[in-house]
N, C-alpha and C positions, 0 to 999 in steps of 0.2 A: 539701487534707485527704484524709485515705480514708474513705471512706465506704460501708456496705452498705446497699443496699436487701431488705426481707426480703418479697417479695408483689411481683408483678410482673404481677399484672393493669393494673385500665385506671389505678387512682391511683398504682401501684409504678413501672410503668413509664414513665412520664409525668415522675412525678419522678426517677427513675435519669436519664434522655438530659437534664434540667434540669440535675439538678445536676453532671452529666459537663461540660455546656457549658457553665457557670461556671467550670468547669477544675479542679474536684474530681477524684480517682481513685476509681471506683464499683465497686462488684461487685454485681453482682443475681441474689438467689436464690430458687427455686419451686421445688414440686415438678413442675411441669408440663414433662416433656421437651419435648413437641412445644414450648411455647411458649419455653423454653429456645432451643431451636434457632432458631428464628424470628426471636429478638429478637438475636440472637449473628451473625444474616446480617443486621441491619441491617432486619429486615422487622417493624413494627407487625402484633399478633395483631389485632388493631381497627381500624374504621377513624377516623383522627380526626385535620382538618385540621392540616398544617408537622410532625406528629409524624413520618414517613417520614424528613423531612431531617432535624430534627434527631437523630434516634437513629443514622443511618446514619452523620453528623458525627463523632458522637459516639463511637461502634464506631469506624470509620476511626481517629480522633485517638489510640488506645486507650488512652483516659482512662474507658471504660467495656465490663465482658465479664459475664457472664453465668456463671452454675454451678447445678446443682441438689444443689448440698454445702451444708449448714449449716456443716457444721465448720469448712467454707473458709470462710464465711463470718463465722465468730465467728474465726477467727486473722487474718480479712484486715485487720480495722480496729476500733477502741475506740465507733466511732459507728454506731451500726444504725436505722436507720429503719424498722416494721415497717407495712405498706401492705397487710394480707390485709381481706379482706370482713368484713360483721358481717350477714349477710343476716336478714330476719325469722321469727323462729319460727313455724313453721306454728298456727295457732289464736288466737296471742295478740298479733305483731305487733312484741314485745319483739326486739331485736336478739339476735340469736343469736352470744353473743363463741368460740364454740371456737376458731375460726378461730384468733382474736387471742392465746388462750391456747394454743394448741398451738403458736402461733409464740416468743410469747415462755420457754416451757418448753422447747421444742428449744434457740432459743438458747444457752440458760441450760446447758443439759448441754454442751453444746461452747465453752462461754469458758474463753480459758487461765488457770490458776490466776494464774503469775505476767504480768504485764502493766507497761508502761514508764510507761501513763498509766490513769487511771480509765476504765471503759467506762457509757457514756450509752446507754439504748437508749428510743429517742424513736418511739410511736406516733401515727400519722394517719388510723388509721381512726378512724371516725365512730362515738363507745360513749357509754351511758349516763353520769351525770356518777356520779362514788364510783369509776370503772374502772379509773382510774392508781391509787389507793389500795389497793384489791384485789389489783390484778397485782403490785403493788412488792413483798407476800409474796412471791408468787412466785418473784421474782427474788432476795432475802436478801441476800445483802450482797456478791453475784456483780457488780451493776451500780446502776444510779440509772437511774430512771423520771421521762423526761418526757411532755409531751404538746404536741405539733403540729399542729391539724387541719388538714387539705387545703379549698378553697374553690375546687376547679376544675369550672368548667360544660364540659360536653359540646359539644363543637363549636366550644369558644373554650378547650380545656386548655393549649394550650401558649402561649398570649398569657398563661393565669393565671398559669400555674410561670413564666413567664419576666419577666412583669412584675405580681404582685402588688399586689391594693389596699393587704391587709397580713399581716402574717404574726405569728403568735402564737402564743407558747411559756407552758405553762404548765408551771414546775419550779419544782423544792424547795429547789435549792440556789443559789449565784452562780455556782458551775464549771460548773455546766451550763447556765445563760444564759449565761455566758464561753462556750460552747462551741459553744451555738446561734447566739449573734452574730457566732462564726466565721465558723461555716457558710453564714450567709445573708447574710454582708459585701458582696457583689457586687450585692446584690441593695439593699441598704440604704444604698450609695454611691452608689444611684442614688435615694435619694430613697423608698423605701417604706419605712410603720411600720413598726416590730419595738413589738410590744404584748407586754412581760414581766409574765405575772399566775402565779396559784396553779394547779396541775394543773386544778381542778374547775373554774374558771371557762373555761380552754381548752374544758373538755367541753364546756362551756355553750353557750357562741360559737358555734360549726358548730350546731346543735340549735337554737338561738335562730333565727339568721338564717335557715336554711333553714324555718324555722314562720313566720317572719314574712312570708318571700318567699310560701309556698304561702295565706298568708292573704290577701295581696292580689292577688293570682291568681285566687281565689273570692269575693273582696268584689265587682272589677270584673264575676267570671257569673254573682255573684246579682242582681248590677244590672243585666246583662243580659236577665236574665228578667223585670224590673218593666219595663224597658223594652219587651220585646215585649207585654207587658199594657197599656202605658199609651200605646205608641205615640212614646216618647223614643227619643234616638238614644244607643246606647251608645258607641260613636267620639265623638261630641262630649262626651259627657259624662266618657270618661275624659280626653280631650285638658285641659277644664275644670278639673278634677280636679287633675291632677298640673301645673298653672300652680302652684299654692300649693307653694310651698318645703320645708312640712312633710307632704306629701305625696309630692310627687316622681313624674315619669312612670313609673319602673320598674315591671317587673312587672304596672301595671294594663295588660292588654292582652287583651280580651276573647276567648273561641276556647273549643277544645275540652277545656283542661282543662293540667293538669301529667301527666305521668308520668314513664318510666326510673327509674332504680335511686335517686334521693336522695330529691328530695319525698316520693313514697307512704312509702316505709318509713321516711323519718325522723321526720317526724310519728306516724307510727301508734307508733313507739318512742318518740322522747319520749314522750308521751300514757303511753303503756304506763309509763315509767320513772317519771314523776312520779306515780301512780294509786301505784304500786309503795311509793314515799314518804310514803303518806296523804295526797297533796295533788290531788286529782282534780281537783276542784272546778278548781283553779286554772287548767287544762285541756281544761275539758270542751268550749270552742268548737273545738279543733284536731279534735276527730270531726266537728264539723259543716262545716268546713271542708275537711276529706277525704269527705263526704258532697257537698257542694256541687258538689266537681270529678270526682266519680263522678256525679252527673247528670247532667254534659252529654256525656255520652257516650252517656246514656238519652234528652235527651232530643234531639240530632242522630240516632237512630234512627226516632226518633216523627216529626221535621221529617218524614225522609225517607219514610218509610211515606206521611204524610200527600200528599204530591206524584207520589207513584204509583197515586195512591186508594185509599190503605189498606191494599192489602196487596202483600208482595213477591214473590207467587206468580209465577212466569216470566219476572219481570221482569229486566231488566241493568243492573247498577250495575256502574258504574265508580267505583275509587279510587284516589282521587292520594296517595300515603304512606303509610309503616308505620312506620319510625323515631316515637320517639315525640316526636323533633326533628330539625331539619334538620342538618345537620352530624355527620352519629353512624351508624353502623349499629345502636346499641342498642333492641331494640325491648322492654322488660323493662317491664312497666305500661306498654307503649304506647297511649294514645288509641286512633288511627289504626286500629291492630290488634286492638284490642276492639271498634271500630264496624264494622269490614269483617266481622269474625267474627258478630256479633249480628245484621246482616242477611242471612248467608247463612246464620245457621239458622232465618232466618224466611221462608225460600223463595227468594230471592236467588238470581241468577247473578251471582256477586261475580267481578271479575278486579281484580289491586293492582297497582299498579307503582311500584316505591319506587329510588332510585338506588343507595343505597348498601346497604339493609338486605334487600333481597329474598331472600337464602341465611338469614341469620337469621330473619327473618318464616318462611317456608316450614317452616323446622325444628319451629317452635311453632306453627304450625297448615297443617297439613299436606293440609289441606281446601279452604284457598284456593286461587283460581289464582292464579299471579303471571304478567304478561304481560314482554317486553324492550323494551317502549317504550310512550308514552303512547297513541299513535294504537292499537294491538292492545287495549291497555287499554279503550277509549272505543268500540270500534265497535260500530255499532247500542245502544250504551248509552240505556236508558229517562230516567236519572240517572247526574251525575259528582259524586261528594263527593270536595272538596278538604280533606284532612285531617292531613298536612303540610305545612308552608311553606317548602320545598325552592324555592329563586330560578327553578330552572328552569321550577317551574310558574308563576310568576309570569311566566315571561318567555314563555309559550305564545302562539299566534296564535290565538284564539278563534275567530273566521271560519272559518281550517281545519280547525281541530278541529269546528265546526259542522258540517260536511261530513262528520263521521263518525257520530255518532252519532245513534239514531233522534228522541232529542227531546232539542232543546239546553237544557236547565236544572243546573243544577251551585249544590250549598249551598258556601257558602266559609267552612267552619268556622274559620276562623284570619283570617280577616279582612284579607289582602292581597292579594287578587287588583285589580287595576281594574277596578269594578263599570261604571263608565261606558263602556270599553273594549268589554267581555262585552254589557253590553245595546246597543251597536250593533252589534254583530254578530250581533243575534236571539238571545241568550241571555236568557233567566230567570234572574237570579241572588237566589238568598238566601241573606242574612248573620243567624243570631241577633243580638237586638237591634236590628236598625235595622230600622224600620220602612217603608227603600220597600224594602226587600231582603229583607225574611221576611214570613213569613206569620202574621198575628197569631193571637194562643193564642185561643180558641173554645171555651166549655165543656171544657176543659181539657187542648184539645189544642194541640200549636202552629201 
């Protein structure tokens, strides 16, 4: 089939070299020349693991190129996929659709009057639910409006686009489920759902799961924090936890928190959207829940104050990560990069070293140091906070690293390091939540 992609950021472009390597015919368009150019030499603007090869693949095969023409883009094909951002409005959190609207309004001016088949223009950005209804004005009687959410995690996007849990179309009509089950035919001879519902339920879906993921995300670090009061272990306890079927391991995985560009701002948007609806109430635990995961970032500062005796005056911390996850340069609500920052305006001599995000990190705070390797990072360091879970630092020789810095203790906000490793190599290690690894809360420090 032909098909466009209209937004060629990190979800556009992701899905363009996906669907090129199904063996679709793609055109993808932005307005961003540089990034134009970039993606047309087979070069990911981002970084993010198997994406390189397959886009390159995909270029090569040219079964996928690149324009920053709408109007090529609305002659090139009857099916448009529109993939632009919906970032948060500053003050209030609500998704901010221009994007989405000035995408599908361009199109709209540049679709040929006359045409051989009907044109489908199928959005996958992430919008309040009522959005396909809105925009379908928009479009009059030029196209038919579905809706497609994306469900790709960062650092695992192109395992998602290429092998899906499931994929869900919500439209109005049977020709354009006929059209979407074209589309994703390859993908569905291999055995993943195709879930056909109604536009708003689509909205729903992406909005739903991602609130429900960010909730047990902050169920397992509020638990964390009774644990450090009560002296339980938070590792056994989510392990315990997610033995029950209807709970499930996922997601309970104790640390610094959620961030990047989905959780914070989908939540806050939902929340926003349904408040919007008169249904607040129905809601109101997803602030507390986005509060939850904003204080552990408060209180891995606090840890860390308290381990230097109070205060960060001249002190040297070392940070392992900026990315707000392993596998990504995106450091957008990064953890990581709001705990390095917080203690280097508390007197801190901060240095970060991050693999893949340190050009991004540096661009948004421009205060930090970033060092080109972990040992420059670390030396003479008072404190190491581990606040990515990048494998490499997993895979570090603690011993050695002992050798660098002036006193060996390192918090392991993410909860993978080998604690038993670390303490025989004369490390101090503390984990929130467990109790031989942290320092219990005290009059109401931790």
């Amino acid at each position: 089939m032909r098909l466009t992609v209209i937004g060629t950021g990190y979800v556009g472009a992701v899905h363009a070299a996906c669907m090129a390597d199904l063996g679709h015919q793609v055109l993808g368009a932005d307005v961003d020349p540089e990034r134009i150019a970039a993606l047309t030499a087979g070069r990911p603007p981002f970084f993010e693991p198997g994406l390189g090869g397959l886009l390159k693949r995909a270029v090569d095969s040219g079964r996928l190129r690149f324009t920053t023409s709408t109007a090529e883009a609305a002659r090139f094909a009857a099916t448009h996929f529109v993939c632009v951002g919906t970032p948060p409005l500053p003050g209030s959190g609500a998704a901010d659709l221009r994007f989405v609207e000035a995408a599908v309004d361009e199109l709209t001016a540049h679709l040929p009057e006359e045409r051989d088949e009907r044109v489908l223009v199928v959005g996958r950005s992430t919008v309040p639910v009522g959005t396909t209804q809105r925009l379908a004005g928009r479009l009059g009687t030029a196209a038919d409006l579905a809706w497609n959410p994306e469900f790709l995690r960062e650092g695992c996007a192109v395992q998602d686009a290429t092998r899906p849990l499931r994929i869900v179309a919500g439209v109005g009509a049977a020709w354009a489920e006929a059209r979407l089950r074209e589309v994703y035919a390859p993908l569905t001879r291999l055995g993943t759902p195709f879930v056909a519902t109604d536009p708003a339920t689509a909205e729903l879906v992406k909005l739903a799961s991602n609130s429900f993921l960010a909730t047990k995300v902050s169920f397992i670090n509020a638990m964390a924090e009774i644990c450090d009061a009560t002296g339980a272990d938070v590792l056994t306890l989510a392990r315990a936890m997610g033995a029950d079927p209807r709970i499930g391991p996922g997601c309970l995985v104790p640390g610094l928190g959620f961030g990047g560009s989905c959780l914070p701002k989908d939540i806050r948007a939902f929340a926003a959207g349904v408040e919007d609806l008169g249904l607040g109430e129905s809601v109101a635990f997803l602030r507390q829940i986005d509060a939850i995961n904003s204080r552990q970032r408060l209180r891995t500062v606090e840890l860390a104050a308290h381990l230097v005796g109070g205060s960060f005056t001249g002190r040297r911390i070392g940070v392992l990560g900026a990315a707000f996850k392993p596998g990504s340069d995106d450091v957008r609500d990064s953890p990581a990069l709001a705990v390095a920052e917080a203690v280097r305006r508390r007197g801190a001599h901060v240095r970060v070293h991050d693999p893949e995000a340190a050009d991004n990190a540096r661009a948004v705070r421009p205060a930090l140091l970033f060092a080109p390797d972990v040992t420059k990072t670390c030396d003479q360091a008072d404190l190491v906070l581990h606040l990515t879970d990048w494998p490499q630092y997993r895979d570090l020789d603690p011993a050695e690293l002992a050798q660098v810095v002036r006193t060996p203790a390192i918090v392991d906000a993410r909860h993978t390091l080998d604690a038993a490793a670390w303490r025989a190599a004369g490390w101090t290690l503390h984990a929130p939540g467990r109790p031989r690894h942290a320092v219990r809360r005290q009059g109401g420090a931790p």
